[in-house]
Structures are given as C-alpha cells and as structure tokens.
C-alpha positions, 0 to 999 in steps of 0.5 A: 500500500502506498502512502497516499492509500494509507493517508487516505484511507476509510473503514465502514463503520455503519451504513452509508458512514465511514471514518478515516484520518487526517495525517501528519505531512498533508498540511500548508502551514497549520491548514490541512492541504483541501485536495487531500481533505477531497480525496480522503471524500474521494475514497469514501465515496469509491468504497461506498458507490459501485463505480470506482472513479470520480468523474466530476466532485465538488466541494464546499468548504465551511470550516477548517479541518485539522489533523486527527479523525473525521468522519463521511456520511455517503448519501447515493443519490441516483445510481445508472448502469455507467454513473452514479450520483451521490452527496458526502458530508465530513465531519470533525468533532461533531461539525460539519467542515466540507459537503461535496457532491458527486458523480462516479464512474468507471473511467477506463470503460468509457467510448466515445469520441475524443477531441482536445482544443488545447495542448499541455504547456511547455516545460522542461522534461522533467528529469531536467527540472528540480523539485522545490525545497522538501523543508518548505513546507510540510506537505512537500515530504508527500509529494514531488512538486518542480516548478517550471513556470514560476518558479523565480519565485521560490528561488530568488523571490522574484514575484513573476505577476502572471498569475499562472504556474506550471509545474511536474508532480508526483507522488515522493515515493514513486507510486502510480497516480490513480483517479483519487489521487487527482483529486488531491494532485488538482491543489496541491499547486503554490496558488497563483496569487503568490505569483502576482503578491509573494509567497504570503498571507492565506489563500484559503478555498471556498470551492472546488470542482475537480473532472477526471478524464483518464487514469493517468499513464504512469510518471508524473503529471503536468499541471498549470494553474492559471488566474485571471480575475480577481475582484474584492478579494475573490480570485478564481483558479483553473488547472488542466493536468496532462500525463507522461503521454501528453493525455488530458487526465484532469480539470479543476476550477476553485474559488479562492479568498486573497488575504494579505498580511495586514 
C-alpha cells in the first residue's frame, strides 16, 4: 500500500458512514492541504458507490479541518448502469467542515469520441527540472512538486505577476497516480496569487470542482494553474493536468479568498 492509500484511507463503520484520518505531512502551514481533505471524500465515496472513479466532485468548504479523525456520511443519490450520483458530508468533532457532491464512474470503460482544443504547456522534461525545497513546507515530504513556470519565485523571490504556474508532480515515493489521487494532485499547486503578491498571507478555498478524464499513464503529471480575475478579494483558479503521454487526465476550477498580511 502506498502512502497516499494509507493517508487516505476509510473503514465502514455503519451504513452509508465511514471514518478515516487526517495525517501528519498533508498540511500548508497549520491548514490541512483541501485536495487531500477531497480525496480522503474521494475514497469514501469509491468504497461506498459501485463505480470506482470520480468523474466530476465538488466541494464546499465551511470550516477548517485539522489533523486527527473525521468522519463521511455517503448519501447515493441516483445510481445508472455507467454513473452514479451521490452527496458526502465530513465531519470533525461533531461539525460539519466540507459537503461535496458527486458523480462516479468507471473511467477506463468509457467510448466515445475524443477531441482536445488545447495542448499541455511547455516545460522542461522533467528529469531536467528540480523539485522545490522538501523543508518548505510540510506537505512537500508527500509529494514531488518542480516548478517550471514560476518558479523565480521560490528561488530568488522574484514575484513573476502572471498569475499562472506550471509545474511536474508526483507522488515522493514513486507510486502510480490513480483517479483519487487527482483529486488531491488538482491543489496541491503554490496558488497563483503568490505569483502576482509573494509567497504570503492565506489563500484559503471556498470551492472546488475537480473532472477526471483518464487514469493517468504512469510518471508524473503536468499541471498549470492559471488566474485571471480577481475582484474584492475573490480570485478564481483553473488547472488542466496532462500525463507522461501528453493525455488530458484532469480539470479543476476553485474559488479562492486573497488575504494579505495586514
């Protein structure tokens, strides 16, 4: 078992409630990392529904979370012959801290036709690319993340003011990235405001809506997150994530709150 499927993990405990566990080196700051908080649903919803894999979630965050057991309440919604719909509500302590909704499926049944009007950004391969400070923050002890757009900001402190970053990602031990993984790999980015402000303040999620398309090939991912408004302290990220063979596997938009030090 990998240590994302350990950190993830959930038991059935009653019907349609399962348990699991916040872990130490999930966190930004004192914050539990809200990707890997979506994937700790992800997997409850994988155990509780007959499809496996998610193909659109999304979340609303009331409250901060924090190390330490949390408990999902699954509620099916519709179950069809290919999808299925379902609600998920995690609690900690008693309080309700995130509702997400859901529809799942089996990715690698899916036919039909394809088409793509983008392209995955240009970056260094990544054997030529270097990962950001493991000591930086804590969540760097899970996972692998090499800028390769942006990346002037962590090294020189240079603020690159595009709003978009684009880095390699994966897993610090190696193992294959799956579908719930890319619930958690879709924030798992520096936010693009640090680009347009410095690597300060809280950018904490409000929302957060994650597609997968395919599992992913096996290597690292390619993500870019990317900014474009912000308004009264309100700021909207996009990301598509692209596998080793250059295959869309993920799209992700969330809404962000700016704040600043005073």
């Amino acid at each position: 078992m990998s240590q994302f499927e350990q950190d993830t993990a959930v038991e059935r405990v009653a019907e349609n409630h399962w348990r699991g566990e916040f872990h130490p080196g999930v966190r930004i700051g004192t914050a539990v990392n809200g990707g890997y908080v979506l994937a700790v649903i992800g997997r409850a919803l994988q155990s509780a529904l007959p499809h496996r894999d998610p193909l659109s979630i999304n979340a609303f965050y009331l409250a901060p979370t924090a190390l330490g057991p949390v408990d999902i309440v699954v509620e099916p919604l519709q179950a069809g012959k290919g999808t299925t719909f379902a609600s998920a509500s995690l609690y900690q302590e008693g309080q309700l801290k995130v509702r997400a909704t859901a529809a799942y499926t089996d990715l690698q049944l899916l036919r039909g036709e394809d088409w793509c009007g983008a392209e995955p950004p240009s970056a260094p391969a990544f054997a030529e690319t270097r990962p950001l400070e493991r000591g930086f923050l804590e969540i760097h002890d899970r996972i692998d993340i090499r800028l390769t757009t942006g990346q002037e900001l962590f090294e020189t402190g240079k603020k690159p003011g595009t709003g978009e970053f684009v880095a390699w990602l994966r897993h610090q031990d190696g193992a294959a990235i799956d579908s719930v993984d890319l619930l958690m790999f879709s924030d798992i980015m520096p936010p693009p405001p640090f680009s347009l402000f410095g690597a300060f303040g809280w950018v904490p999620t409000v929302e957060l809506t994650v597609q997968c398309r395919r599992i992913p090939a096996p290597g690292p991912l390619l993500g870019r997150l990317v900014s474009r408004h912000l308004s009264s302290g309100i700021i909207e990220a996009d990301g598509d994530f692209w596998d080793s063979e250059g295959q869309l596997v993920a799209l992700s938009r969330q809404t962000m709150k700016v704040r600043l030090p005073a």
